[in-house]
N, C-alpha and C positions, 0 to 999 in steps of 0.2 A: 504493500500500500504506500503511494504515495505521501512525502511529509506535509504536512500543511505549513509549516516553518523550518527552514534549515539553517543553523547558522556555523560557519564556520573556520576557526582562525580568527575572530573577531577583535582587535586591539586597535584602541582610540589613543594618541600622544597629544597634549598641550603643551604648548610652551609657555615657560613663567618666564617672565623678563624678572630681574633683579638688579637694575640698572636703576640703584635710589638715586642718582642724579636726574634721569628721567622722568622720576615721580615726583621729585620735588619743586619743580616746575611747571606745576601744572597750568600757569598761563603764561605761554613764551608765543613772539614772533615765528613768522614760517623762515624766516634769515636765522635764524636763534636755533631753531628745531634744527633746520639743513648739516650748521655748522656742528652744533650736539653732535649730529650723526657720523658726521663727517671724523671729528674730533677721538670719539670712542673708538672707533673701527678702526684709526689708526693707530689709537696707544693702543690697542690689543690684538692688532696684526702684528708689533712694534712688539708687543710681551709675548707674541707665543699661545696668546687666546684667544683669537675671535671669539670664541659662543664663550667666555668665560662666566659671563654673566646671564647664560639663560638654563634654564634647567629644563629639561623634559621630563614631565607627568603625563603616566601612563594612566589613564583613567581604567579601561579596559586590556586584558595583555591576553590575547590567545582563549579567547570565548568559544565553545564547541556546543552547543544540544540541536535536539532535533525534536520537534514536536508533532505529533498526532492528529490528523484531522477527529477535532471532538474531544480534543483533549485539554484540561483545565491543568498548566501549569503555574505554581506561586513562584516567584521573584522576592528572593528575603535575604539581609544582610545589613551592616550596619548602616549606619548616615555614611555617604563617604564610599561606598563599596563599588560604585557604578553602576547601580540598578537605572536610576536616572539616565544616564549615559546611554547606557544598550536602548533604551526604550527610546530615544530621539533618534538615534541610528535606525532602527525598526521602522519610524516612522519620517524617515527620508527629513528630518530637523538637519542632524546635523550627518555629514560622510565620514566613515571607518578609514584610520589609516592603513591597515589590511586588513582582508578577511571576504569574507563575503557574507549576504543574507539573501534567500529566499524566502519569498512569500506566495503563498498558490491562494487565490478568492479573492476578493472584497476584503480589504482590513480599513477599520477604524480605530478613533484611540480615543479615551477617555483619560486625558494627561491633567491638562489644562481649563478643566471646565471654567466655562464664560467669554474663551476667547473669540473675538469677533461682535461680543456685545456694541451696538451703537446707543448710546445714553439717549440722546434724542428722540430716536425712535419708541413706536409700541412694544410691549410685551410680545402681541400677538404678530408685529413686523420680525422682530426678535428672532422669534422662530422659525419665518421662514430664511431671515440672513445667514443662522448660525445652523441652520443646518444644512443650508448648501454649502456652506463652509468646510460641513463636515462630511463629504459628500452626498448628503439625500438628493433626492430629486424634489419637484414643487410638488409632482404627484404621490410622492412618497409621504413628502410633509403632511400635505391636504388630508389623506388618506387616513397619518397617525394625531393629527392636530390634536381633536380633542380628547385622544388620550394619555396626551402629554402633558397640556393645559391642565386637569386635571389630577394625572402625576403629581404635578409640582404644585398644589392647592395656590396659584396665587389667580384664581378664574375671575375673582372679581374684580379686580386690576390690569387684565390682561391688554386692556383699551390706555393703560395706562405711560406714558414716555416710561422706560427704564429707570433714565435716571432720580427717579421718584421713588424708586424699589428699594427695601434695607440691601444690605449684604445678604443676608440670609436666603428673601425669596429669589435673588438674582443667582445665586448658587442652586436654589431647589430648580429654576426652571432650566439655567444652562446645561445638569444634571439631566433634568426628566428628558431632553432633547438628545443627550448623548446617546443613554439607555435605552430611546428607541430607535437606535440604526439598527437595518435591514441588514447584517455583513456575515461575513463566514470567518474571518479571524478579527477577534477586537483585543485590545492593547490597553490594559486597565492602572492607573496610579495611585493608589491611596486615594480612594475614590468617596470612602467608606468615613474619609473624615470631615465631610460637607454635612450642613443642617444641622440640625437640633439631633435627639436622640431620636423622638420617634420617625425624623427623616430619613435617617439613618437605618434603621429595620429597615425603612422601607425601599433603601438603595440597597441594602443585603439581601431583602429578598426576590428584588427585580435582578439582580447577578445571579441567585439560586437558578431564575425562570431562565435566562440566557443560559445558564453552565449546563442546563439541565436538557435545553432546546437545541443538542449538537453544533454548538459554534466552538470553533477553537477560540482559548482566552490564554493572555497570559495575563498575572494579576500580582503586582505590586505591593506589598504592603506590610505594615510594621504589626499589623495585628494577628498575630499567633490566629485564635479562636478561628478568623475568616479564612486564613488561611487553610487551617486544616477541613473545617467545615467544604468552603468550597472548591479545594484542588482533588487534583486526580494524582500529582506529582510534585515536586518540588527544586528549585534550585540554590543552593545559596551560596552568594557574592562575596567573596574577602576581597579588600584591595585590588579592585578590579579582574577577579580570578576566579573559575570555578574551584569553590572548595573540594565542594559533595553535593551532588546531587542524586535520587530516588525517591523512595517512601517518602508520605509529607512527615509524619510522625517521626522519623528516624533522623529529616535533614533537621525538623524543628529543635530534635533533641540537639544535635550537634549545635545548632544556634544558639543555644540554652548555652552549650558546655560554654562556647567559643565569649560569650558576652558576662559569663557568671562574674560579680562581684565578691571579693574578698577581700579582707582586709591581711596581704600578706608577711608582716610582721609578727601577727598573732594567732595566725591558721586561719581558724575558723569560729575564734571567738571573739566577737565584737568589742572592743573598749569608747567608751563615750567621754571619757576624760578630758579631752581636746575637741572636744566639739563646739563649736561658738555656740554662746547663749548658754551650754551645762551645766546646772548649779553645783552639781556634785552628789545629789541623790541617786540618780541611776548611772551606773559606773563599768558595769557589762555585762552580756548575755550572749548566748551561745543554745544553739540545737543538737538535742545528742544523741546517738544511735542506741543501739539494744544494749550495746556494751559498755555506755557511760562516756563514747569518745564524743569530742567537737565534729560537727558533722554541715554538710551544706544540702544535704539533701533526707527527704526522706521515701519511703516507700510507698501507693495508695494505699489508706486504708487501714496502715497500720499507726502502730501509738509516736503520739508524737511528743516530743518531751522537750520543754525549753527551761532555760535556768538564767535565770535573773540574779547582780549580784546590786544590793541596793547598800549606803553609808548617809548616816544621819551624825550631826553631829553632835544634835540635843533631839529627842526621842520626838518622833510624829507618833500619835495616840491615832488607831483608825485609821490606816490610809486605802485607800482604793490602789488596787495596781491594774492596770487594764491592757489588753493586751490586741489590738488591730490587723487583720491581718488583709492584703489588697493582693488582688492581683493584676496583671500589667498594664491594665487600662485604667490603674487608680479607683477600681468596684472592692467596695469593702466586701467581701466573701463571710470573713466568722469576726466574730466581734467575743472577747473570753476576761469576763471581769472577777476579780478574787472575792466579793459578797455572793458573787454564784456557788461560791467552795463551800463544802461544811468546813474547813479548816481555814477560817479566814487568819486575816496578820491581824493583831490586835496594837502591835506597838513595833517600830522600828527605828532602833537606837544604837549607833554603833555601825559596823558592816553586817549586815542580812543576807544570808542566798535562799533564793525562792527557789523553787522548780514546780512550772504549770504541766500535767497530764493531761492528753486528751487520748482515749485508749482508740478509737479507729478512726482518726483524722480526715475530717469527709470530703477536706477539698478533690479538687480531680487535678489529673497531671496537668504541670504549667513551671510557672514562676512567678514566688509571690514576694512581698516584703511585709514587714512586720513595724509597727508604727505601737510605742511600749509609752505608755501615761502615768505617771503618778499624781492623786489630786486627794486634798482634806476635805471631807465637807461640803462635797460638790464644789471644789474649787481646785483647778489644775493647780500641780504645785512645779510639774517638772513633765515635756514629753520630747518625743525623739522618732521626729517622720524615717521611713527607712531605714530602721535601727539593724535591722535584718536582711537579707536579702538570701530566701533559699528555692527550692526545688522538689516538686510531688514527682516523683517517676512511678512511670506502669510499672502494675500489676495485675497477677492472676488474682482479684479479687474474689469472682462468683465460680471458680473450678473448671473454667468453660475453655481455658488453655488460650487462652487472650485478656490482654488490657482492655480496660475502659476509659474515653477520652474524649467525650462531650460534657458540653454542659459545663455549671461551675462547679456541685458536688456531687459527690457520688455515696451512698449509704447503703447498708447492709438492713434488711427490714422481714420482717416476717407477716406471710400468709398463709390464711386456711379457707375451706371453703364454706363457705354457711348455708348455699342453698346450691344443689343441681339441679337444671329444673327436666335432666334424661332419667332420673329416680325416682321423683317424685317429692324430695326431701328438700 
């Protein structure tokens, strides 16, 4: 079967200038500029360096995949990695300095939503500008209009100039127009972080309807959840490089290893001592495995054990210690406060080590951080956003010989049956 994307040999070079003589200048005569140029080239023909001062970035260095008619591949990797990069290439922005790329059907991109907006114009002109922009036709527009307009809730405006429109609806409708091209390969950017929340679902699940409707996608994006949810495969980008690519699950893990946060001075046990604004109450913490060590990870489902070490210098009567726990979109997941506990702290005076249990820890695989509070009397006295930073990995939770990995948690829960209604009972 034919590829529906080839790419091959792929490497993009910039050149940086580093000629602070040149930058520092920034309003010179064109006699001023000439002689500059003139001037440079000769001390560094004269030293033995013409290009002394420029540096070549490799944005891209030797890119290889190949993708599947109907197939949903993710694009994941840090800020910085070239995802950006390869995707203007793909879409003829900017030219590879070797390599090549094939594309077989109709491709679209959803990079840049809103560009080509004119402020002056209607809502409803709007649409038809920016989607012949985006290749449509008039008939194609005509066709999808009002369910586009609709898409993007801004209908009662739609008679309206643009430039009238918040930010917000001008994102929802540039969006709703992209989402409805007609193509056989589309080119997707972090697309997912336009609108509000509930706009959002509903850019996610208009991608579900596309990944699902046999178009080839590739799909960009910093959100784990989407990724896994809507890919078929996965790639991920270091320093312009295929790291690893296959299983979404498998590259996302490596993503996890490749981005993990520690503080490597102290392993794996947090110190808050030096942290701006610390008063000295919470002083560190640390995750530990079965066998009592520092640990960055734990297992699904299994017991999760954190250990808190707190220092008073004249005794707090009653305090609360709370414990937050987010995961990477900043969604608080479990919220574990110490008046929850039969064994609450009643006084802490001196240095204190706590240690929190939770016997089958229900988040689902991801990466989460840990946001740790102390407060008297409903009143904070000390906290520390991302005090933690760890890892759920699968597990054979339910004996079925696979992980579980949707959703935020996952729990262990018991059924019976109370009525059959093929018995009678």
């Amino acid at each position: 079967m034919p590829h529906a994307i080839e790419v091959a040999g792929l490497s993009k070079c910039f050149r940086i200038n580093h000629n602070t003589a040149a930058r520092q200048g920034a309003y010179r005569t064109l006699r001023e500029s000439l002689t500059g140029i003139f001037t440079t080239a000769w001390g560094n023909l004269r030293s033995g360096a013409a290009l002394g001062n420029v540096e070549d970035f490799w944005a891209l260095r030797d890119v290889s995949f190949e993708v599947k008619p109907g197939e949903v591949v993710g694009i994941i990797g840090r800020n910085g990695a070239g995802k950006s990069t390869l995707l203007k290439i793909l879409t003829r922005i900017s030219k590879p300095t070797s390599g090549k790329v094939i594309m077989k059907g109709r491709v679209g991109s959803l990079l840049e939503v809103g560009t080509g907006f004119h402020p002056e114009l209607t809502g409803r002109e709007n649409v038809f500008l920016n989607g012949s922009i985006l290749g449509m036709t008039r008939r194609e527009i005509k066709k999808n209009f009002d369910e586009i307009v609709e898409f993007s809730g801004v209908e009662r405006f739609i008679d309206t100039p643009i430039k009238r429109y918040s930010s917000g609806m001008k994102v929802r409708l540039a969006f709703s127009i992209a989402a409805h091209l007609n193509l056989e390969v589309m080119l997707v950017d972090e697309v997912l972080a336009v609108g509000d929340v509930d706009f959002q679902r509903k850019c996610l699940q208009r991608l579900r309807e596309v990944t699902h409707g046999g178009r080839t996608v590739l799909f960009v994006s910093h959100n784990m959840p989407a990724v896994e949810s809507l890919c078929d495969r996965a790639i991920l980008l270091s320093s312009g490089a295929v790291e690893c690519m296959g299983e979404v699950e498998s590259v996302i893990e490596q993503y996890y290893q490749h981005n993990r946060t520690r503080d490597e001075s102290h392993g794996f046990v947090w110190n808050f001592t030096d942290k701006p604004g610390n008063r000295g109450v919470l002083r560190q913490a640390s995750i530990l495995d079965s066998s009592g060590m520092a640990t960055d990870h734990i297992m699904l489902g299994r017991e999760f054990r954190l250990r808190v070490v707190l220092h008073a210098e004249h005794a707090i009567k009653n305090p609360t210690i709370g414990v937050g726990i987010d995961d990477t979109l900043g969604q608080r997941v479990l919220t574990v406060l110490t008046p929850m506990s039969r064994a609450c702290v009643d006084s802490v005076e001196g240095e204190v080590e706590l240690e929190c249990r939770i016997p089958e820890f229900p988040a689902a695989p991801g990466e989460y951080s840990i946001k740790l509070a102390v407060s008297v009397g409903g009143e904070e006295l000390e906290s520390i956003e991302q005090a933690l930073i760890f890892r759920v990995e699968n597990a054979d939770l339910f004996d079925e010989g696979r992980g579980f990995h949707r959703g935020s948690c996952v729990a262990r829960s018991q059924w019976q049956v109370v009525r059959n209604g093929r018995n009678g009972h």
